[in-house]
DRENDOSE-74184 format. One record per residue (C-alpha): residue in three letters; z, y, x. Coordinates in steps of 0.05 Angstrom, whole numbers, m for minus. Example, Ala and Ser with C-alpha at 12.3 -4.5 7.8 and 13.67 -1.06 7.14 Angstrom:
# DRENDOSE-74184
> ALA|156|m90|246;
> SER|143|m21|273;
***
This chain:
# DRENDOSE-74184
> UNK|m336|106|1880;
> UNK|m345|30|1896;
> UNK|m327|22|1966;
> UNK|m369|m50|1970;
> UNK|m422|m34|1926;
> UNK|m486|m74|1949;
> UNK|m554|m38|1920;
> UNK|m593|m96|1881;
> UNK|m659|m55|1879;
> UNK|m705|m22|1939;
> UNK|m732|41|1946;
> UNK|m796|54|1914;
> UNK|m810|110|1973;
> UNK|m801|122|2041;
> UNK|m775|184|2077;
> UNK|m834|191|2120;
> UNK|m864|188|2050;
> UNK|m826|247|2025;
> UNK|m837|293|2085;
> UNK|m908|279|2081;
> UNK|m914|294|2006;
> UNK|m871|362|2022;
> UNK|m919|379|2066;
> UNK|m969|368|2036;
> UNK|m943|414|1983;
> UNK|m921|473|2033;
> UNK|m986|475|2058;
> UNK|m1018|483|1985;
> UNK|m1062|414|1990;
> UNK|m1032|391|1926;
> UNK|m991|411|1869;
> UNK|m914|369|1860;
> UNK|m936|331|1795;
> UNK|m1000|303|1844;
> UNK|m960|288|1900;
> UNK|m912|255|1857;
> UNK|m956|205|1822;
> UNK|m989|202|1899;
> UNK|m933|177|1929;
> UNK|m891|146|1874;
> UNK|m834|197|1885;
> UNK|m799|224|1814;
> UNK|m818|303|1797;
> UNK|m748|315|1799;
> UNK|m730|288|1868;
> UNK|m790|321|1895;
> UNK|m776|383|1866;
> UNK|m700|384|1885;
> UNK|m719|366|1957;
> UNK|m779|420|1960;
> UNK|m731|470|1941;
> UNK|m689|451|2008;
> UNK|m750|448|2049;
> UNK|m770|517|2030;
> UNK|m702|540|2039;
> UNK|m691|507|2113;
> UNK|m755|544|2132;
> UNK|m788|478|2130;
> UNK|m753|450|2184;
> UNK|m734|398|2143;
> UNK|m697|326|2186;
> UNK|m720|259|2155;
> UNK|m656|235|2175;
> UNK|m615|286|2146;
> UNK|m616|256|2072;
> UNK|m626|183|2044;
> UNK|m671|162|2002;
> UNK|m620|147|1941;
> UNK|m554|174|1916;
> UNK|m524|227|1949;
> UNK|m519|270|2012;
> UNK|m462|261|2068;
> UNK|m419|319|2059;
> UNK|m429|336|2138;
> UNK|m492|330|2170;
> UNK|m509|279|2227;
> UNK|m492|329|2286;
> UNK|m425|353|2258;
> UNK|m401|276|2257;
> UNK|m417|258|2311;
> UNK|m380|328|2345;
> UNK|m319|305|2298;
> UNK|m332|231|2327;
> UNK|m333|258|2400;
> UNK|m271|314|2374;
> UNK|m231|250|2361;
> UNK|m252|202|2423;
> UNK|m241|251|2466;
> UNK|m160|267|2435;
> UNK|m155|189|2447;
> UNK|m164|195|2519;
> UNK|m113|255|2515;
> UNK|m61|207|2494;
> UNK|m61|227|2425;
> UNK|m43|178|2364;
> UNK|m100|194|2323;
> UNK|m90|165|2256;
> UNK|m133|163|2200;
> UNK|m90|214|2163;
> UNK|m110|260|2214;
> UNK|m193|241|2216;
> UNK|m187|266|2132;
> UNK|m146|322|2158;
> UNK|m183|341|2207;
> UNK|m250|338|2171;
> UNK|m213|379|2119;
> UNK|m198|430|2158;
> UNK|m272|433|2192;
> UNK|m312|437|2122;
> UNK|m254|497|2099;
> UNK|m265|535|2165;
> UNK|m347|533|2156;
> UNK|m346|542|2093;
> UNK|m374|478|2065;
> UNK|m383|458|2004;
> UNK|m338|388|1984;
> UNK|m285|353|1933;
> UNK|m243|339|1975;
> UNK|m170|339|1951;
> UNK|m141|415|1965;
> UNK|m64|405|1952;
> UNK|m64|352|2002;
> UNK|m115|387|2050;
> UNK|m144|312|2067;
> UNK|m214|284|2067;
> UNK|m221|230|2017;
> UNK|m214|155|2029;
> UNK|m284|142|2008;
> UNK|m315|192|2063;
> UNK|m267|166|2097;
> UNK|m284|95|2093;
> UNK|m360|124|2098;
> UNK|m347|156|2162;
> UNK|m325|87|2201;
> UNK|m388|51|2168;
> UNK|m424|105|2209;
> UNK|m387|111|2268;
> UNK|m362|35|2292;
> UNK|m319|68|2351;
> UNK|m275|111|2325;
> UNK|m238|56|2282;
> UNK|m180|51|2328;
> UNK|m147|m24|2353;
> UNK|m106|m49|2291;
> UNK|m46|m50|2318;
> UNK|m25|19|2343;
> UNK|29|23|2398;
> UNK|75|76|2406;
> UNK|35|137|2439;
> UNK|48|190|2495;
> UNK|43|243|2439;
> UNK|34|250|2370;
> UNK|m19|291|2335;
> UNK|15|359|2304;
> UNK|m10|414|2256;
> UNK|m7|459|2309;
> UNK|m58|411|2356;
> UNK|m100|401|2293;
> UNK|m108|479|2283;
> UNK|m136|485|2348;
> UNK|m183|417|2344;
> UNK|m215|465|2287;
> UNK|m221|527|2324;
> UNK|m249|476|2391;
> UNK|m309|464|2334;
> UNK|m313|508|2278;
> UNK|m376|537|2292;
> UNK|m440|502|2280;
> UNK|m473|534|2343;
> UNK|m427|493|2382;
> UNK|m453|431|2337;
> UNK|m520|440|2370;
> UNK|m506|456|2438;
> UNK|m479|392|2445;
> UNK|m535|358|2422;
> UNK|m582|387|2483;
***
């Protein structure tokens, strides 16, 4: 993946656009190849993001997906709990590297069971999620000249960052 890619087209559709045209669907108003040619969204993306709406129990989040390429591995809530999991070692007095973020995330999507390509004999997020995950999250990029910390981040402390938040529920809480 191209880390500095720059898009050169714009999105034909919205994703207020798409939530109303799934709607619209769920509710039997109209049939996918209408609502398609309604709101100028492909069959196939319509289709593939029905399915998900009808699976989520239509409680579908506009936010949760954009409107071209692919979907972030983790969801919104679940970075931000792994952006608060890491701010909050840094006031510990932990050295938290970005070896340890990939780690860390690694270790999060293994114990809940989601699905990634991330690399498995080096148990690391990759450097593009990586890269993707300071785009989104400005202030967890670090100072850029580390100094010699109180303590350095183990195995053993990540093990039990990942049981602190392996469980979605806790995900949720936090966001009340």
């Amino acid at each position: 993946m191209v880390r500095n890619y720059k898009r050169k087209t714009t999105d034909r559709w919205s994703k207020e656009d798409l939530l109303e045209a799934l709607t619209l669907i769920k509710e039997c108003k109209c049939k996918i190849n209408d609502a398609a040619k309604q709101f100028g969204i492909s069959r196939a993306t319509l289709y593939r993001q029905y399915q998900k709406f009808v699976n989520s129990g239509g409680n579908f989040d506009v936010h949760q997906f954009r409107t071209c390429g692919g979907n972030p591995i983790l969801t919104k809530v679940e970075e931000d709990v792994l952006e608060k999991t890491i701010l909050d070692l840094r006031t510990q007095g932990f050295s938290v590297m970005c070896t340890d973020v990939k780690r860390i995330c690694f270790e999060y999507c293994q114990a809940n069971g989601i699905p990634n390509q991330f690399n498995k004999e080096k148990r690391m997020a990759s450097d593009d999620w990586y890269y993707g995950f300071l785009k989104r999250h400005e202030n967890v990029r670090g100072p850029k000249v580390m100094r010699k910390s109180k303590r350095i981040l183990t195995s053993s402390t990540l093990r039990k960052v990942s049981k602190l938040h392996h469980s979605s529920e806790e995900c949720f809480e936090l966001c009340d």
